[in-house]
C-alpha positions as CSV (number, residue, x, y, z in Angstrom):
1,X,29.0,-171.6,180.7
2,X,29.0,-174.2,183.7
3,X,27.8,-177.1,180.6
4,X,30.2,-175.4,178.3
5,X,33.2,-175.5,180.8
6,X,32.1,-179.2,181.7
7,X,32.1,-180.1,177.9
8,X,35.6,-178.5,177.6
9,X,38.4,-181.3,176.4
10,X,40.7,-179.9,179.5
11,X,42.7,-183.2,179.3
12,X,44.2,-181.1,176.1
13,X,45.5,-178.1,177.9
14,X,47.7,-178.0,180.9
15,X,45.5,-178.1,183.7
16,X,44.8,-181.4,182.8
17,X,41.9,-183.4,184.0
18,X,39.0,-181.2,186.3
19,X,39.0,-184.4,188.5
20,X,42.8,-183.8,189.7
21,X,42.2,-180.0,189.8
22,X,42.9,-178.1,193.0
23,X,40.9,-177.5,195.3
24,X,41.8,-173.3,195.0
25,X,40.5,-173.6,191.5
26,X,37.7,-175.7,192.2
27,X,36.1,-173.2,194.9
28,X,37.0,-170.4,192.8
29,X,35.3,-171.9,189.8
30,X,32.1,-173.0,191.5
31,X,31.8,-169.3,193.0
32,X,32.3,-167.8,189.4
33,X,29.8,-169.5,187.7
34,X,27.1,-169.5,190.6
35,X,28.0,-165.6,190.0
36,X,25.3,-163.3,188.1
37,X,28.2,-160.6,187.8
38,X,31.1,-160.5,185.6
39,X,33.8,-162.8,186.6
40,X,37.2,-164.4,185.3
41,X,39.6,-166.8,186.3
42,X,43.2,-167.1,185.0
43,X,45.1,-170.1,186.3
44,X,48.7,-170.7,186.6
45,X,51.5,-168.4,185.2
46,X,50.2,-169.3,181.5
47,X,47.1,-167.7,182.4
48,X,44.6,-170.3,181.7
49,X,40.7,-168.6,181.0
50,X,37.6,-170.4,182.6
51,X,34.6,-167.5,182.5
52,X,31.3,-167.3,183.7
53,X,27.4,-166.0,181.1
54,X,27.7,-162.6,182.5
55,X,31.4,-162.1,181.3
56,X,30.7,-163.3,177.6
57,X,29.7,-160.2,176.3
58,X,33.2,-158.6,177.4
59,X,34.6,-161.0,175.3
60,X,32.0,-160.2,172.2
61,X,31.0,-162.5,169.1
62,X,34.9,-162.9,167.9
63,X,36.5,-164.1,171.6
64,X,33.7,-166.7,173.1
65,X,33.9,-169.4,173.6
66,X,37.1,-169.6,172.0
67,X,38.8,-167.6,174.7
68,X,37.7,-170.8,176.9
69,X,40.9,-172.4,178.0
70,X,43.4,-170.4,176.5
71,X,45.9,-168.0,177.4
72,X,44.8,-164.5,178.5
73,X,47.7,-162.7,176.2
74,X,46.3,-164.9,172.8
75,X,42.9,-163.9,173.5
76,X,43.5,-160.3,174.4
77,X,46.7,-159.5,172.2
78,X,45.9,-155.9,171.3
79,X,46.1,-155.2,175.2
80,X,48.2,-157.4,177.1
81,X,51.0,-155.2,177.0
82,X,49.0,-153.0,179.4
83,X,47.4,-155.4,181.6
84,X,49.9,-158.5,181.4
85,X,52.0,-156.9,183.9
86,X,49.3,-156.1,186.2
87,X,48.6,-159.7,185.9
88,X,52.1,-160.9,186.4
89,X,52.1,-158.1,190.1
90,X,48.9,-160.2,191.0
91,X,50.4,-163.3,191.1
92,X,53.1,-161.3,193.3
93,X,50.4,-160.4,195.9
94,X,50.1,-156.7,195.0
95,X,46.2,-156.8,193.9
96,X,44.5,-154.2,191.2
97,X,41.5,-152.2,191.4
98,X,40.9,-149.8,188.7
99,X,38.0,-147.7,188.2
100,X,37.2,-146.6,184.2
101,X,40.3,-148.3,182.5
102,X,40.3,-148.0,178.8
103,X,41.3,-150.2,176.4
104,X,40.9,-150.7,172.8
105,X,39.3,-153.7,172.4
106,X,38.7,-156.3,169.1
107,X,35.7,-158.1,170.3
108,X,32.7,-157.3,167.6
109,X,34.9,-157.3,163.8
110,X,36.0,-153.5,164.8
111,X,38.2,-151.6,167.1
112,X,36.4,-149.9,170.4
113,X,36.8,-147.6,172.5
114,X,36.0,-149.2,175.8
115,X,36.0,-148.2,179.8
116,X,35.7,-150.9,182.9
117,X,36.0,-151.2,186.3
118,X,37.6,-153.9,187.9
119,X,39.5,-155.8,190.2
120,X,42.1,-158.2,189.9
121,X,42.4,-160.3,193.1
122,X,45.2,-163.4,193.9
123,X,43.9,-166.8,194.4
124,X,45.5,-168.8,197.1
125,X,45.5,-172.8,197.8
126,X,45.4,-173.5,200.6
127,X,49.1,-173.2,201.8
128,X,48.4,-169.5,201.0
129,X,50.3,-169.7,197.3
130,X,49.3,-167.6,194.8
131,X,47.6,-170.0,191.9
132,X,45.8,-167.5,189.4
133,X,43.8,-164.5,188.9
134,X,40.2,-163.3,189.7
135,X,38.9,-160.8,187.9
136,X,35.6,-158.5,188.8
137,X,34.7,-156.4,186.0
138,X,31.3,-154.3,185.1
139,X,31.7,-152.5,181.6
140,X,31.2,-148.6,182.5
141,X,31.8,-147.6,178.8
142,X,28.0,-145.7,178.6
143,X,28.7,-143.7,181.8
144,X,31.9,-142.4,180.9
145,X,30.9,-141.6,177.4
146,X,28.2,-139.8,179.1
147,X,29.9,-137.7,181.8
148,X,32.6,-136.7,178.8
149,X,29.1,-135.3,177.3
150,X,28.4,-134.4,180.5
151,X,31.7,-132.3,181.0
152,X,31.4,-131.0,177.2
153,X,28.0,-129.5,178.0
154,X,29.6,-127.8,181.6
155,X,32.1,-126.1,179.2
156,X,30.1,-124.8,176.7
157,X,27.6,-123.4,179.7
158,X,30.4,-121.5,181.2
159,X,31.6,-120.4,177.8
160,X,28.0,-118.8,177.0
161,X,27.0,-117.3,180.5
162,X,27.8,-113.9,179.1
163,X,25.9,-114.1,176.3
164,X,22.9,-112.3,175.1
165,X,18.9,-113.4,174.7
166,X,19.7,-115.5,171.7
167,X,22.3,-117.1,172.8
168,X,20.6,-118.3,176.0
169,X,17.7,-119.3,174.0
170,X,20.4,-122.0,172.4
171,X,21.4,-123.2,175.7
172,X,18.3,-124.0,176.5
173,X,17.6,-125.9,173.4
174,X,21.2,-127.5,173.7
175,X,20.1,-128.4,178.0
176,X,17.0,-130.0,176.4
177,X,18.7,-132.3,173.9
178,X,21.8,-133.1,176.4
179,X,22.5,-136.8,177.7
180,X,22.1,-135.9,181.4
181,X,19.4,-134.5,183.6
182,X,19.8,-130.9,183.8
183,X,17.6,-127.9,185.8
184,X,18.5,-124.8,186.9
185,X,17.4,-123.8,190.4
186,X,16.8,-120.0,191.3
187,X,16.8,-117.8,194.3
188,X,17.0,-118.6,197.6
189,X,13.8,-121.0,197.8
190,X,15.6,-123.0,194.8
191,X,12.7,-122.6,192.4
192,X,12.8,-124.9,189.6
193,X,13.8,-122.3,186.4
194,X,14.3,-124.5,183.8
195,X,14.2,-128.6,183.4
196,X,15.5,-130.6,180.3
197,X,13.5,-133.7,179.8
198,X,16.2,-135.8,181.2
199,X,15.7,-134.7,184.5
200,X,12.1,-134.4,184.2
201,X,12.1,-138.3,183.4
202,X,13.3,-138.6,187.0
203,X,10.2,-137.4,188.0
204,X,7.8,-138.6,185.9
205,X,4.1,-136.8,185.9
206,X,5.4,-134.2,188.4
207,X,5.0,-131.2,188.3
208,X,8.4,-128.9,189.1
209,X,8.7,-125.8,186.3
210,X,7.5,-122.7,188.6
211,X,8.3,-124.3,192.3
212,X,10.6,-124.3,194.9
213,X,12.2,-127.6,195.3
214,X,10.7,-128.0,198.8
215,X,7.5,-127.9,197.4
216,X,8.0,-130.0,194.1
217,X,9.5,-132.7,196.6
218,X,8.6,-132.1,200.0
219,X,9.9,-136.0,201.1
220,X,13.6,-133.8,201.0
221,X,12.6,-131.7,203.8
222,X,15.0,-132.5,206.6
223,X,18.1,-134.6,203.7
224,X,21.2,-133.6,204.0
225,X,21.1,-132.6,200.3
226,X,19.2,-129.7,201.9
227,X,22.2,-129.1,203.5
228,X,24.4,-129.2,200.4
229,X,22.5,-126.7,198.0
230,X,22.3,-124.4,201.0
231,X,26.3,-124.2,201.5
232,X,26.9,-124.1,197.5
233,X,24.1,-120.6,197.9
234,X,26.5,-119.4,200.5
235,X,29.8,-120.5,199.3
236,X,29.3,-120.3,195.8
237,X,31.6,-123.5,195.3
238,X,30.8,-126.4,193.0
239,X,30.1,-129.5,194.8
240,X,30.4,-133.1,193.1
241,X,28.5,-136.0,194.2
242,X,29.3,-139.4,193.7
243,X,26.9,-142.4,194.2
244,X,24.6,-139.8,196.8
245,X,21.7,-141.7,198.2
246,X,19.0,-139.3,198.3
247,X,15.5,-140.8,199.4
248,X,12.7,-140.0,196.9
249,X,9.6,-141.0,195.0
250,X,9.4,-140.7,191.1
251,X,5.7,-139.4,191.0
252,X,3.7,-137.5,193.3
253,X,2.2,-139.2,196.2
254,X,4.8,-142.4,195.1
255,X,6.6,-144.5,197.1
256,X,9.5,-143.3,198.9
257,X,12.6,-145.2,197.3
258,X,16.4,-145.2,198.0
259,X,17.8,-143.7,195.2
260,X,21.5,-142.9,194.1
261,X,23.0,-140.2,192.1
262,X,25.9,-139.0,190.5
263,X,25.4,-134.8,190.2
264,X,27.2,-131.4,190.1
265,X,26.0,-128.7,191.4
266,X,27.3,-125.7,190.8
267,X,26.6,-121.8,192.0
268,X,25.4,-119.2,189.4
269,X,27.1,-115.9,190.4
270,X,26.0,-112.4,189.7
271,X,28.2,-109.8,188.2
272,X,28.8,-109.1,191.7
273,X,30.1,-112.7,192.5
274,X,27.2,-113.5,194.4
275,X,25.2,-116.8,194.2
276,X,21.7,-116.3,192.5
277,X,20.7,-119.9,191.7
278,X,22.3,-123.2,191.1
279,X,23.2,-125.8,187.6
280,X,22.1,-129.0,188.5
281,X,23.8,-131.8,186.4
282,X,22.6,-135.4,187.4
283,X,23.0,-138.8,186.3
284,X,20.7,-141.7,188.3
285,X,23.0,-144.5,188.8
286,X,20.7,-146.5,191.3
287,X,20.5,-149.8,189.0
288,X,24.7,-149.6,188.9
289,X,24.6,-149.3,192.5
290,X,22.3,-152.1,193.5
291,X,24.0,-154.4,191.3
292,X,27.3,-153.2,193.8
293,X,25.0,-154.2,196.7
294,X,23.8,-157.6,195.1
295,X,27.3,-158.0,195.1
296,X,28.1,-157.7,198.5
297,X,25.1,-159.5,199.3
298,X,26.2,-162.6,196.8
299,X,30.0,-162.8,198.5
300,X,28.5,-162.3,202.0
301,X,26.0,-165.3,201.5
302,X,29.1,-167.5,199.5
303,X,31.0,-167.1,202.9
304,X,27.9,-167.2,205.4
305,X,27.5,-170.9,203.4
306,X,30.9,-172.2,204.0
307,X,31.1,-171.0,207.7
308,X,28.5,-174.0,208.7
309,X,30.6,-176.9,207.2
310,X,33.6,-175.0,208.3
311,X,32.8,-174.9,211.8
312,X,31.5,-178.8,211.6
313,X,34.8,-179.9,210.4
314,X,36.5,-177.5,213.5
315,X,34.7,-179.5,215.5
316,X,35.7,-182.9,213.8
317,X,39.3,-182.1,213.5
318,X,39.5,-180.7,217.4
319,X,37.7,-183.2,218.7
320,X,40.1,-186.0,216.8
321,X,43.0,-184.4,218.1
322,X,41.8,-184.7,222.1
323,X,40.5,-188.6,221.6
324,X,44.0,-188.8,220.0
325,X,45.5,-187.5,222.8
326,X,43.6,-189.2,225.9
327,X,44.4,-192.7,224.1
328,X,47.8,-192.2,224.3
329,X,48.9,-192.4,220.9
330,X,52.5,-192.9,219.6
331,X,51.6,-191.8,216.3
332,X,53.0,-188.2,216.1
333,X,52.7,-187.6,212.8
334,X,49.0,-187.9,213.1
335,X,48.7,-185.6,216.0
336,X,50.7,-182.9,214.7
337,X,48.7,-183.1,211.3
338,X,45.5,-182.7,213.7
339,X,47.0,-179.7,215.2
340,X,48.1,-178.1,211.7
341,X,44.7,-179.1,210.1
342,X,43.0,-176.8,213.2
343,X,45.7,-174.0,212.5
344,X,44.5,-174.4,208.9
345,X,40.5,-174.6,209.5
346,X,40.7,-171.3,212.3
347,X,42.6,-169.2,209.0
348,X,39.8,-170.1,206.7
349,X,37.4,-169.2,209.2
350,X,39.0,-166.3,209.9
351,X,39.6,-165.4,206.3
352,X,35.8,-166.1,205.6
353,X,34.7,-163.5,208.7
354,X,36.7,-161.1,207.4
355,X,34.8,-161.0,203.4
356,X,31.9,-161.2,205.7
357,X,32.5,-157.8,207.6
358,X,33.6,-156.0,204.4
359,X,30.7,-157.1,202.7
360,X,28.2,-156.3,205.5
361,X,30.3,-152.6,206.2
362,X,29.7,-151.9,202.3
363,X,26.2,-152.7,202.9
364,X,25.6,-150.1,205.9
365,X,25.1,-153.6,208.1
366,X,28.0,-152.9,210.6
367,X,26.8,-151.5,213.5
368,X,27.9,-150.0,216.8
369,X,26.6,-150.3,220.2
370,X,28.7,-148.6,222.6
371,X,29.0,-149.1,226.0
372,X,31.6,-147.8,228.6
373,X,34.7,-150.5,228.8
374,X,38.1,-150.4,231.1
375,X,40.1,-150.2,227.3
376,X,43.1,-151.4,229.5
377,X,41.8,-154.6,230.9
378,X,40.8,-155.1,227.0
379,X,44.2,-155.0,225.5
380,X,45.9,-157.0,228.5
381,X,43.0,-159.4,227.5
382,X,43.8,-159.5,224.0
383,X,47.5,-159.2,224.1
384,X,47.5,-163.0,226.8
385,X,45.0,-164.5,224.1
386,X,47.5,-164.1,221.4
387,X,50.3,-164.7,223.4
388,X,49.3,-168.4,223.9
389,X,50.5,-168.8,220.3
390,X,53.1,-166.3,219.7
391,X,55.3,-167.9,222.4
392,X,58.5,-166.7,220.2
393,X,57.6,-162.8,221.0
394,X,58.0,-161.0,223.8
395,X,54.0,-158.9,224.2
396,X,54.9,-155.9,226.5
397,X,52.9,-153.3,227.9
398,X,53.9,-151.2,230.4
399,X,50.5,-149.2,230.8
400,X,48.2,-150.2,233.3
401,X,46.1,-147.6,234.3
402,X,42.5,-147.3,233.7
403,X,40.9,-145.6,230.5
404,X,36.9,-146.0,230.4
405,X,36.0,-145.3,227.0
406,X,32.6,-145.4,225.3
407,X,33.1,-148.2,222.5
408,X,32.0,-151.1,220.8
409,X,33.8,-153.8,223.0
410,X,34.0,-156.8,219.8
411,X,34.7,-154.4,217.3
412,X,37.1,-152.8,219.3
413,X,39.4,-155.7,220.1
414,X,39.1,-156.8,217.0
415,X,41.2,-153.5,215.9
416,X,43.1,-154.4,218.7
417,X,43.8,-158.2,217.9
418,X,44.4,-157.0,214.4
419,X,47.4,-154.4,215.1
420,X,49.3,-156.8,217.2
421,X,48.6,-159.9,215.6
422,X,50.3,-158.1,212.8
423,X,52.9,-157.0,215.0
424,X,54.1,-160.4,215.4
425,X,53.0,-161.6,212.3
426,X,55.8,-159.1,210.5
427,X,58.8,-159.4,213.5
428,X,61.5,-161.8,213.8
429,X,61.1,-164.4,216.6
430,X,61.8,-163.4,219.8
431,X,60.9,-159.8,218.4
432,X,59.5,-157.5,220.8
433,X,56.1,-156.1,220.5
434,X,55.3,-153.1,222.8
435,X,51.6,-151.7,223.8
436,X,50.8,-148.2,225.1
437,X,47.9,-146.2,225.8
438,X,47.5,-142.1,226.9
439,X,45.1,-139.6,227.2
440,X,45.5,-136.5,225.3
441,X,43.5,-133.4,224.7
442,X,40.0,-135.6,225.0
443,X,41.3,-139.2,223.0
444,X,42.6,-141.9,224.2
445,X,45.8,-143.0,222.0
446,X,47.0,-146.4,221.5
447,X,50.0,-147.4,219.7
448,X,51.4,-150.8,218.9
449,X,55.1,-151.0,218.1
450,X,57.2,-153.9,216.3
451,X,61.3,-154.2,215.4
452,X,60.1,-155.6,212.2
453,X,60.6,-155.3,208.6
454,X,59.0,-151.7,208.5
455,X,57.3,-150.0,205.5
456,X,58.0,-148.0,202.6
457,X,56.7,-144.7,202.3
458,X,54.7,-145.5,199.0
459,X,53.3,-148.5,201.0
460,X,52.4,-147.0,204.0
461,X,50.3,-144.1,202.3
462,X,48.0,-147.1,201.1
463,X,48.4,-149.6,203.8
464,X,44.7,-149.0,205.3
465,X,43.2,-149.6,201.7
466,X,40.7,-152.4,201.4
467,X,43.1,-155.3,199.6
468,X,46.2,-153.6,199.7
469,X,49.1,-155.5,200.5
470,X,52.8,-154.6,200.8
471,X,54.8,-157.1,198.1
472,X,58.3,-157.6,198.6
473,X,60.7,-160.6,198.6
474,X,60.6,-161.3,202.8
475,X,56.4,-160.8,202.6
476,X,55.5,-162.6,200.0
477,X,55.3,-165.9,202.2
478,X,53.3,-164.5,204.7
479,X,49.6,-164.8,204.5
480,X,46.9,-162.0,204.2
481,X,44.3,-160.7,202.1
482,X,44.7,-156.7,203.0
483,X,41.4,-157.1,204.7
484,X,42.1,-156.4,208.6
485,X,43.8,-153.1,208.4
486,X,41.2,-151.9,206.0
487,X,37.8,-153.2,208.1
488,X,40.1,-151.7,211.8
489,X,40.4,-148.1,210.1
490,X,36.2,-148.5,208.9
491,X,35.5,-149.6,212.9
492,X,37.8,-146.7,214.4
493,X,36.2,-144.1,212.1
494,X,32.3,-145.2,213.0
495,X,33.8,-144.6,216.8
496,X,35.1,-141.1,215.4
497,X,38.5,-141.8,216.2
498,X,41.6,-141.6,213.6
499,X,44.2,-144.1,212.6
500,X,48.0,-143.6,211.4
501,X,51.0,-145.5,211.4
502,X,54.8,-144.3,211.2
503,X,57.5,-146.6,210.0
504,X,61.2,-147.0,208.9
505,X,61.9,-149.8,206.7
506,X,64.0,-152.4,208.2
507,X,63.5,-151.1,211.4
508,X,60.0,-151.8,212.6
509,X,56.2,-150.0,212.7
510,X,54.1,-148.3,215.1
511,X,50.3,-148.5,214.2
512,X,48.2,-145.9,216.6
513,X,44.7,-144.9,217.0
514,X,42.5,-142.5,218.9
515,X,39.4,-143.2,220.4
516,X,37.2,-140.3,222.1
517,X,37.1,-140.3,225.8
518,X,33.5,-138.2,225.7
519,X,30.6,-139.6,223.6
């Protein structure tokens, strides 16, 4: 695609020659075609395509390359009406994920039925304006075709439980020609009572027919799947499992592997109600889940790369604005455009720190080391950092007691920095932005409170979401990515704290969160 795209006669369309293209679309472009996962850029309000190899075969035989430099709604006609107006709430700032979509798609000379997850994120220059549309998108059609299988076959299992000899001897042929792995675990030991060859393929040359599970995989003694079966044997409730990591080898005497599953398992009562055994339904979905983690790991290099040249030209730009300074130079112009270029450089930086943290929290690479901190000295220490440059507000906080807390000292004024840097960030100037801290019944509470612009119920039940922004006519202006409040709920919940925020639009926000005062 990268040859293809450089081919391209873009002097025809209106983004006009790739020499005068932004920046914004440069970067993005660049990242999308060093992807290996599905990606999509629509410029502009037209909705200009540009698309990397690994999306082509969304696009099938009949849309590529044709698709290449035209507008999103000629290419995909039969379903803009659905998705143009998420497009058009992108461009607003109000970003889409979406997990199995269907659409009806006309991409191989017939209509399909077709599922996808994906994400459509706003790309901004670099005065933070919205410029286009990336799109993440793996095709999930084959999974959810096979969990509708999957929730066909639970149906007709409940449907013939009361049935006689024969008709279990159907089930069993129907469990052995089913689409997913299937076994039925009996007793209390959870002995392997019958295994469809699905399942057996998870465990290939093993032997499990006849055995507990403990003894047809003994590398589970001590998982908390363990756990799990035991509580659906005493509860007799169904428990679902999504994208479970279980630890286990595929033969006997294998390699221990992280593996990931998507599973039900539910109880099998007696006529008394009581639990004899358990359905297993499972679906391996490890490949599907390292691609998710080669993900993360490809966004967390991208921004790892463009810290080093970012902090070079930090450097550059402060160190210009001092020698510009000590020489005594009339030129304001210049030394203000110094000054704004820093303000500029620490927002990518800080932009790029922040895809870094959600990546390496995704990844299980975030982690805490506690030690006991004076939490009071640490927000009076935050709160005189920031108000160096938010001169225009008024930073109160009239606790000043000491509160030792075992915590993560970085991560935790991060959470801090984060809460009132939006404080200020969403308050008039000369708004007042008040700090308190108390101890109650074992936590330490901390609130932050602003006489801003407030949010709207519907907002504020998604406001800790990863990407979620609040749109609206007086925030559309001010910069974000919905990345802070998202990675300061992660860091207060691997503390074991909680996090909450009340508001009243138009009057102003309080954000709080508990920490424990015993570890």
């Amino acid at each position: 695609m990268g040859k293809l795209i450089r081919n391209f006669s873009w002097k025809d369309t209106i983004l006009g020659d790739p020499e005068q293209w932004p920046s914004a679309l440069k970067i993005s472009v660049g990242i999308m075609l060093r992807s290996p996962f599905p990606m999509h850029i629509t410029w502009g309000m037209e909705y200009i395509q540009l698309y990397n190899d690994a999306y082509r075969p969304v696009l099938g035989t009949l849309k590529h390359p044709k698709a290449l430099g035209l507008p999103i709604s000629e290419s995909f006609p039969e379903i803009w009406d659905t998705v143009g107006p998420m497009f058009a709430g992108v461009m607003e700032g109000r970003p889409v994920r979406i997990q199995d979509f269907r659409v009806f798609l006309e991409r191989s000379g017939f209509r399909e039925e077709c599922y996808f997850d994906f994400a459509y994120s706003p790309i901004l220059d670099e005065q933070g304006n919205i410029c286009g549309v990336l799109t993440n998108v793996i095709e999930t059609t084959d999974k959810v075709n096979a969990f509708l299988e999957l929730e066909n076959t639970q149906e007709e299992l409940r449907a013939s439980q009361a049935h006689t000899a024969q008709e279990r001897d159907r089930l069993m042929e129907f469990f052995r020609q089913a689409p997913a792995g299937i076994c039925i675990l009996e007793g209390q030991d959870l002995r392997f009572d019958m295994v469809n060859p699905l399942y057996q393929q998870l465990f290939p040359g093993r032997e499990l027919l006849g055995k507990a599970l403990l003894q047809a995989i003994p590398e589970l003694l001590g998982d908390p799947i363990i756990g799990v079966l035991e509580e659906v044997m005493a509860s007799g409730k169904t428990y679902h499992g999504t994208d479970e990591l279980i630890p286990m080898s595929r033969t006997d005497g294998g390699e221990v592997e992280n593996r990931y599953f998507d599973f039900t398992y539910q109880a099998r009562l007696d006529g008394k109600g009581k639990a004899v055994g358990i359905l297993v339904f499972a679906i391996e979905v490890t490949e599907r889940k390292r691609e998710e983690i080669r993900k993360n790991d490809f966004i967390g290099i991208v921004s790892h790369e463009l810290k080093t040249p970012l902090t070079s030209l930090q450097a550059i730009v402060q160190l210009a604005g001092i020698r510009l300074r000590k020489a005594g130079s009339a030129d304001g112009f210049l030394i203000d455009g110094m000054d704004r270029a820093a303000g500029q450089v620490k927002r990518m930086t800080e932009m790029i720190n922040g895809f870094l943290n959600v990546s390496r929290l995704e990844s299980g690479q975030i982690h805490i080391e506690k030690t006991q901190i004076d939490f009071t000295s640490l927000v009076v220490e935050a709160m005189e950092e920031l108000q160096l440059s938010s001169s225009g507000h008024q930073l109160v906080m009239d606790c000043r007691d000491v509160h030792m807390v075992m915590a993560d000292r970085e991560k935790i004024i991060s959470v801090v920095t984060n809460l009132m840097g939006n404080a200020v960030k969403y308050s008039p100037t000369g708004g007042r932005v008040e700090m308190d801290c108390s101890c109650n019944n074992g936590e330490l509470v901390f609130s932050v409170s602003d006489q801003g612009l407030g949010i709207a119920p519907h907002d504020l039940e998604r406001i800790f979401e990863r990407y979620y922004r609040v749109s609206g006519r007086q925030t559309k202006n001010i910069s974000g990515f919905g990345i802070g409040l998202y990675l300061s709920a992660e860091i207060v919940r691997l503390h074991g704290g909680k996090i909450w925020a009340q508001s009243e639009l138009g009057k102003g926000s309080t954000f709080y969160f508990s920490l424990p005062l015993e570890d």
